[in-house]
N, CA, C and O atoms as a GROMACS GRO file, in nm:
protein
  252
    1UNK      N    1  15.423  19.141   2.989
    1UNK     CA    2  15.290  19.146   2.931
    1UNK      C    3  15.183  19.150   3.040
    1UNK      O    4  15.065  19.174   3.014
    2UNK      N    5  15.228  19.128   3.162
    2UNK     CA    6  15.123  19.106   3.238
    2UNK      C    7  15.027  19.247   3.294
    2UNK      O    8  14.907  19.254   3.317
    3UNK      N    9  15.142  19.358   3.303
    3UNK     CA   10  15.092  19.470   3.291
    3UNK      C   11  14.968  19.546   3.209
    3UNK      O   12  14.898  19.636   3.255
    4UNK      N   13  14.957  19.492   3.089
    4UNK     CA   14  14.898  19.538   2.972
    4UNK      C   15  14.773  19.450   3.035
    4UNK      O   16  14.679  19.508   3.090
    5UNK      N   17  14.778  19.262   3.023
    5UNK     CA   18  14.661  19.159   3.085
    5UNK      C   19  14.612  19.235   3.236
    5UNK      O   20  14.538  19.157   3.296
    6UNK      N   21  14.627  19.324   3.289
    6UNK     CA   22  14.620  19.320   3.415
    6UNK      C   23  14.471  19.441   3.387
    6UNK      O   24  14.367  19.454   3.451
    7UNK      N   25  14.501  19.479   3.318
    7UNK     CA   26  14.373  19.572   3.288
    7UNK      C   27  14.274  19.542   3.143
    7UNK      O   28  14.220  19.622   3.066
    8UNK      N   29  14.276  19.456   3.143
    8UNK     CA   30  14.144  19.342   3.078
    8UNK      C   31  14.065  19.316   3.232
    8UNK      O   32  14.108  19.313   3.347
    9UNK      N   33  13.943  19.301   3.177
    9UNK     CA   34  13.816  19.208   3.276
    9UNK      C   35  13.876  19.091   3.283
    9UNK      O   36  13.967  19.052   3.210
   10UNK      N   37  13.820  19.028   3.381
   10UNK     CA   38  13.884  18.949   3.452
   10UNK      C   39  13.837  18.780   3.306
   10UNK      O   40  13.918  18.700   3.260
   11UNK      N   41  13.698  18.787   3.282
   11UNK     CA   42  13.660  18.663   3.186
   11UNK      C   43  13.802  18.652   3.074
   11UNK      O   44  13.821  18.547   3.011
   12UNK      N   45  13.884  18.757   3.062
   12UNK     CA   46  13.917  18.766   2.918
   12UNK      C   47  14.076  18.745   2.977
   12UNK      O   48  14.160  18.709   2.896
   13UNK      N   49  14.119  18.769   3.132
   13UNK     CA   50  14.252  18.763   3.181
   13UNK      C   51  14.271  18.635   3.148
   13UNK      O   52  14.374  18.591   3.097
   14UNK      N   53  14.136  18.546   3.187
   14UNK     CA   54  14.173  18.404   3.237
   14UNK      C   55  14.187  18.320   3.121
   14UNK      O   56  14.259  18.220   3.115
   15UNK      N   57  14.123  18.361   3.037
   15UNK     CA   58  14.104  18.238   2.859
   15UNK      C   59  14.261  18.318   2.852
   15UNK      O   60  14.341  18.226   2.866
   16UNK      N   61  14.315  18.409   2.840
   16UNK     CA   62  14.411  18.449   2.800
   16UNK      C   63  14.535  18.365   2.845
   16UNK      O   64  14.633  18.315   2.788
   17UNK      N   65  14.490  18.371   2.964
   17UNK     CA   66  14.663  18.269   3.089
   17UNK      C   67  14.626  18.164   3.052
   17UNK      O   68  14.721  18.115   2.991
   18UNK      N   69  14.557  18.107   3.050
   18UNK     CA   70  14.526  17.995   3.026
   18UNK      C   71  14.564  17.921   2.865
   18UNK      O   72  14.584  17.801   2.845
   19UNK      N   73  14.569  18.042   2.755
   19UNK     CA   74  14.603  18.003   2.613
   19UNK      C   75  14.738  17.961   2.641
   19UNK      O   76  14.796  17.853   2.639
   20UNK      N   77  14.777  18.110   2.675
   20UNK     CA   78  14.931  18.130   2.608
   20UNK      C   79  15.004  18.108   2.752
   20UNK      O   80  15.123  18.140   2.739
   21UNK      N   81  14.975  18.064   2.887
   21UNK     CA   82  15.074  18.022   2.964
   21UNK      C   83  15.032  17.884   3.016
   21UNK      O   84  15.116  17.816   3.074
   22UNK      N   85  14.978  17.865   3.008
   22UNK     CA   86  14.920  17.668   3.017
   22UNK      C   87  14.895  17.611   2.920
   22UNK      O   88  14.862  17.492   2.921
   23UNK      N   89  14.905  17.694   2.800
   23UNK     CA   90  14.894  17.566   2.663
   23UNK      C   91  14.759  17.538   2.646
   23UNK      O   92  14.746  17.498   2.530
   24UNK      N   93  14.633  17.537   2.714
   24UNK     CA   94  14.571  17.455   2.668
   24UNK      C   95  14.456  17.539   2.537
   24UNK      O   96  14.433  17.659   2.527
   25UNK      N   97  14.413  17.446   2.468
   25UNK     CA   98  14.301  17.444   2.356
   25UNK      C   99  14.187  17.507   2.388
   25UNK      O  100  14.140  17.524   2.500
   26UNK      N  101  14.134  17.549   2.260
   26UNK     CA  102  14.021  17.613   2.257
   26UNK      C  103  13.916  17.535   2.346
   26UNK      O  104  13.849  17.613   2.414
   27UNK      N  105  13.891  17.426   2.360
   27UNK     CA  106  13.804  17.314   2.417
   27UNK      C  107  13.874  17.293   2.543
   27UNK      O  108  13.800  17.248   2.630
   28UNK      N  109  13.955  17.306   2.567
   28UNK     CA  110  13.965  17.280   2.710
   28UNK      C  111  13.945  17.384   2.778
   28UNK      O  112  13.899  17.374   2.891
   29UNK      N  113  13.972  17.494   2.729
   29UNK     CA  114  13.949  17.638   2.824
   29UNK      C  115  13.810  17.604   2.805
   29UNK      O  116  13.766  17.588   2.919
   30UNK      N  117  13.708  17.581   2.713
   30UNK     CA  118  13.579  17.570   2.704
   30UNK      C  119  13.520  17.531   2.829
   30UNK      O  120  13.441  17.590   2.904
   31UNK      N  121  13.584  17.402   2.835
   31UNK     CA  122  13.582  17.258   2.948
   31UNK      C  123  13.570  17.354   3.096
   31UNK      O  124  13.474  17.356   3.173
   32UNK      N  125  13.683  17.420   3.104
   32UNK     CA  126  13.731  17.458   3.229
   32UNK      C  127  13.639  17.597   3.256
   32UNK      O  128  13.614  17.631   3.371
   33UNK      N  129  13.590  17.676   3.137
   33UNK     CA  130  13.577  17.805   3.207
   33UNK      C  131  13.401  17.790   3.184
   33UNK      O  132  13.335  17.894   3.177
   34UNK      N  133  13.327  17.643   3.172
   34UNK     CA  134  13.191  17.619   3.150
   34UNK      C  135  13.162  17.719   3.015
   34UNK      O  136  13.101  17.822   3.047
   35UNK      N  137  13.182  17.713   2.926
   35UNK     CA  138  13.143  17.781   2.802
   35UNK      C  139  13.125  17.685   2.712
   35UNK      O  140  13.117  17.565   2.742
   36UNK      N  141  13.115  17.745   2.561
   36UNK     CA  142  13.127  17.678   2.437
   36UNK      C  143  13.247  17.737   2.372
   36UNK      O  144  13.259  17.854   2.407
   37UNK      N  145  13.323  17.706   2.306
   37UNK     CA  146  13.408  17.713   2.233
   37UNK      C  147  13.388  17.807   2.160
   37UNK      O  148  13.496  17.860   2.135
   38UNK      N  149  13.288  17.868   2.102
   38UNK     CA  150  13.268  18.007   2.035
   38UNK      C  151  13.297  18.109   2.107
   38UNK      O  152  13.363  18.210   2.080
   39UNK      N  153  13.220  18.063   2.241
   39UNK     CA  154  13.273  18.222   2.334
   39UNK      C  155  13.428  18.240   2.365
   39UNK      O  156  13.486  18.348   2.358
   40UNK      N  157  13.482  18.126   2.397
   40UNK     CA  158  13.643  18.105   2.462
   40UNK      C  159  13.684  18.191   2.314
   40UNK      O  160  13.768  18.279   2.332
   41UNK      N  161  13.649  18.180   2.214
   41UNK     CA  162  13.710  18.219   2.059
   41UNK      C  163  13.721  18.312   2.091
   41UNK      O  164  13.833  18.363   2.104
   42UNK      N  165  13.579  18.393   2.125
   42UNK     CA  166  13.530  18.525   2.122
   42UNK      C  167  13.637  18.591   2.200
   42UNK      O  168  13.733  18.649   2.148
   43UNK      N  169  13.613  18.578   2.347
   43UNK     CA  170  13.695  18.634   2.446
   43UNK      C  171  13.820  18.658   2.383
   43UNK      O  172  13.869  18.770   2.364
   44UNK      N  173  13.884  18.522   2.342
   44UNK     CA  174  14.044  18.525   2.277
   44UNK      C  175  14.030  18.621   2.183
   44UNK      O  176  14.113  18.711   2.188
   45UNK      N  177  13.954  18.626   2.106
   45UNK     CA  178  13.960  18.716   1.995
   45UNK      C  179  13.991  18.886   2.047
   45UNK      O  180  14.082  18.964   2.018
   46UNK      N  181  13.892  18.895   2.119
   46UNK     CA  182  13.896  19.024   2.170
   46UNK      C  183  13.990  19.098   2.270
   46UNK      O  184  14.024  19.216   2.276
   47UNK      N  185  14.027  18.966   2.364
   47UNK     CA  186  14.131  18.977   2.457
   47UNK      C  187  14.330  19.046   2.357
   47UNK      O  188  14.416  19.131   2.379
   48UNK      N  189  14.303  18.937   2.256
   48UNK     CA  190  14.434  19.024   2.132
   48UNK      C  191  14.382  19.165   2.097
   48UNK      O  192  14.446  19.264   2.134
   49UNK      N  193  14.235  19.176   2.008
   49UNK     CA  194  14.232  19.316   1.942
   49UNK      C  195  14.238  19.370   2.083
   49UNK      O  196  14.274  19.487   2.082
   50UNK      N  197  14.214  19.324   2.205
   50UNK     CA  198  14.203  19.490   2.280
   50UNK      C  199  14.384  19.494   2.367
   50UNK      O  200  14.416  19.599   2.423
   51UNK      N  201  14.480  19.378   2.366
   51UNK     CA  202  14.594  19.409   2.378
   51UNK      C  203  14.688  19.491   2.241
   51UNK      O  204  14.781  19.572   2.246
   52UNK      N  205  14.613  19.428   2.118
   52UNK     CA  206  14.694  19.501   2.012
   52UNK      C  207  14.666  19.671   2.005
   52UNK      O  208  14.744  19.753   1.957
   53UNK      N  209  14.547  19.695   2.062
   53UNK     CA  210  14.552  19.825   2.071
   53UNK      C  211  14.628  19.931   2.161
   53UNK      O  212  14.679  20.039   2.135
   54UNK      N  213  14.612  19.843   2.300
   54UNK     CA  214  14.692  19.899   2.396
   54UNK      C  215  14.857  19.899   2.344
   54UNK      O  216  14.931  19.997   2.336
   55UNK      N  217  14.876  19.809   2.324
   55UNK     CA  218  15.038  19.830   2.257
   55UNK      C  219  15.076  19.960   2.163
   55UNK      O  220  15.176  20.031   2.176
   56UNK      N  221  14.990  19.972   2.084
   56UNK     CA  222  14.969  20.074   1.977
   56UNK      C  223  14.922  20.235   2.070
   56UNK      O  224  14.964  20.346   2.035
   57UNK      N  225  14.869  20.222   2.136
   57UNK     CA  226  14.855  20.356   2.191
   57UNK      C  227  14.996  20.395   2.249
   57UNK      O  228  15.063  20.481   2.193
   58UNK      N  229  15.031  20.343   2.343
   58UNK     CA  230  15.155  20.301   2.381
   58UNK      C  231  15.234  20.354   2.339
   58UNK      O  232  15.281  20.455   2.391
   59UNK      N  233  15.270  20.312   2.248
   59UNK     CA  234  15.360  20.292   2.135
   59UNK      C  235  15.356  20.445   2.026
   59UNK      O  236  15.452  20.489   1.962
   60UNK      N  237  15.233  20.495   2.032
   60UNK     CA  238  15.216  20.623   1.971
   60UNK      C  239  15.260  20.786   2.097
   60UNK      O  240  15.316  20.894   2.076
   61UNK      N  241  15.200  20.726   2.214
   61UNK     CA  242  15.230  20.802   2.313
   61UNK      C  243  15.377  20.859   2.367
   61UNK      O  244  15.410  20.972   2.404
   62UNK      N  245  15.461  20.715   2.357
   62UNK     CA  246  15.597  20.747   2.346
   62UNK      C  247  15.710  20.825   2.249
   62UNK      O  248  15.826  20.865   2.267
   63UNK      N  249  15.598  20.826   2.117
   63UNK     CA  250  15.728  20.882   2.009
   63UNK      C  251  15.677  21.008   2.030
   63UNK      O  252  15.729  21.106   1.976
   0.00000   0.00000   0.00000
């Protein structure tokens, strides 16, 4: 996966490693990356729709 994370901006690499390979919470990435918890959402939010797309292009390109 890191391939795909590697071409995200860098704000959206880090809430990302930080979810899904350190475990921690919406509030602690908050904590850590000086935000509010809406934005850490945000980022997360967007950081998936813009990996779910890349997968899908991908994924269309190959067949």
């Amino acid at each position: 996966m890191y391939w795909l994370q590697a071409h995200l901006p860098r704000p959206m690499q880090t809430v990302f490693e930080l979810f899904t390979e350190h475990q921690f919470d919406l509030s602690e990435i908050a904590k850590i990356r000086i935000r509010t918890v809406e934005e850490v959402e945000k980022l997360l939010d967007a950081t998936r729709e813009s990996l779910h797309t890349s997968l899908l292009r991908r994924q269309n390109n190959s067949d």
